[in-house]
C-alpha positions in Angstrom: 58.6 141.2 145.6 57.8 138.7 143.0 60.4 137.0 141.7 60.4 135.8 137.5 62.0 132.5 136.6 62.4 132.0 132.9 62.1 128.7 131.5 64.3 127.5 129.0 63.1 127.1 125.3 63.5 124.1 123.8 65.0 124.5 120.1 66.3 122.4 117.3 69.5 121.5 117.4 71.4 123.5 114.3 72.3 120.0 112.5 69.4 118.2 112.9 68.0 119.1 109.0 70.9 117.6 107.7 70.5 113.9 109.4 70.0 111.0 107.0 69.3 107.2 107.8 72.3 105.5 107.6 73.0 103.2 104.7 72.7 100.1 103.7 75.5 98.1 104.6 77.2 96.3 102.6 79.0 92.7 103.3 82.6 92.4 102.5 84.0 89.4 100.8 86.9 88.9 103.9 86.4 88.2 107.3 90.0 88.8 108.9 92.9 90.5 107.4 96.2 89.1 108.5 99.7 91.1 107.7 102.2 88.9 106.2 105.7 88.7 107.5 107.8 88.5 104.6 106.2 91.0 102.5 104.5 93.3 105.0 100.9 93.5 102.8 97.4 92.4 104.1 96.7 89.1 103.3 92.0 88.8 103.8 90.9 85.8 104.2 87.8 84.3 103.8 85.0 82.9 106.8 86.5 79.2 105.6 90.1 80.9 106.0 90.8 80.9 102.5 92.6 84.0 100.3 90.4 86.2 98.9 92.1 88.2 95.9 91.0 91.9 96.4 91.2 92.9 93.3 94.3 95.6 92.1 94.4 99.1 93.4 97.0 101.8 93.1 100.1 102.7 94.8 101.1 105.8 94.9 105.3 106.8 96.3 106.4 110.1 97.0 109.5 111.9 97.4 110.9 115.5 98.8 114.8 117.0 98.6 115.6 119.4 100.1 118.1 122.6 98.3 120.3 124.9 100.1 121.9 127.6 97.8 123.6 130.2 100.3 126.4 129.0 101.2 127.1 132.4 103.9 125.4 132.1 107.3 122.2 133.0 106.0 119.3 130.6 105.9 118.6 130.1 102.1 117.1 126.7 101.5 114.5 125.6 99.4 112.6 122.1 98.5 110.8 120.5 95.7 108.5 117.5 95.5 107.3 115.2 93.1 105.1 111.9 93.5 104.3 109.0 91.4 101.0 107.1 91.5 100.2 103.4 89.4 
């Protein structure tokens, strides 16, 4: 009786098309980021441990209430949401 082993094939994984190089990094302008006890924000610092200003960036604050107009034993609520963004 002769006995067939099969070897396994050796294919490409599915992904391996899409693979780039990564890029180029880039340096940052900080080198530690501290949080700041009194106003809670991220305070960067530079390599001589100077502040480095980052620059402005937007804040955005949202809000959610909730509705209930049933006022029997049936659930009947309802929500609405709005957000506001600088």
């Amino acid at each position: 009786m002769t006995t067939i082993v099969e070897q396994p094939t050796t294919s490409r994984p599915w992904g391996a098309g899409r693979l780039a190089p990564y890029p180029t990094a880039m340096r940052r302008p900080h080198a530690t980021v501290s949080i700041d006890p009194d106003t809670q924000l991220g305070v960067f610092r530079d390599s001589a441990g100077l502040v480095v200003e980052m620059g402005a960036h937007g804040t955005s604050k949202g809000t959610e209430t909730s509705t209930t107009t049933n006022s029997d034993s049936k659930n009947d609520q309802g929500h609405d949401q709005d957000s506001e963004q600088d």
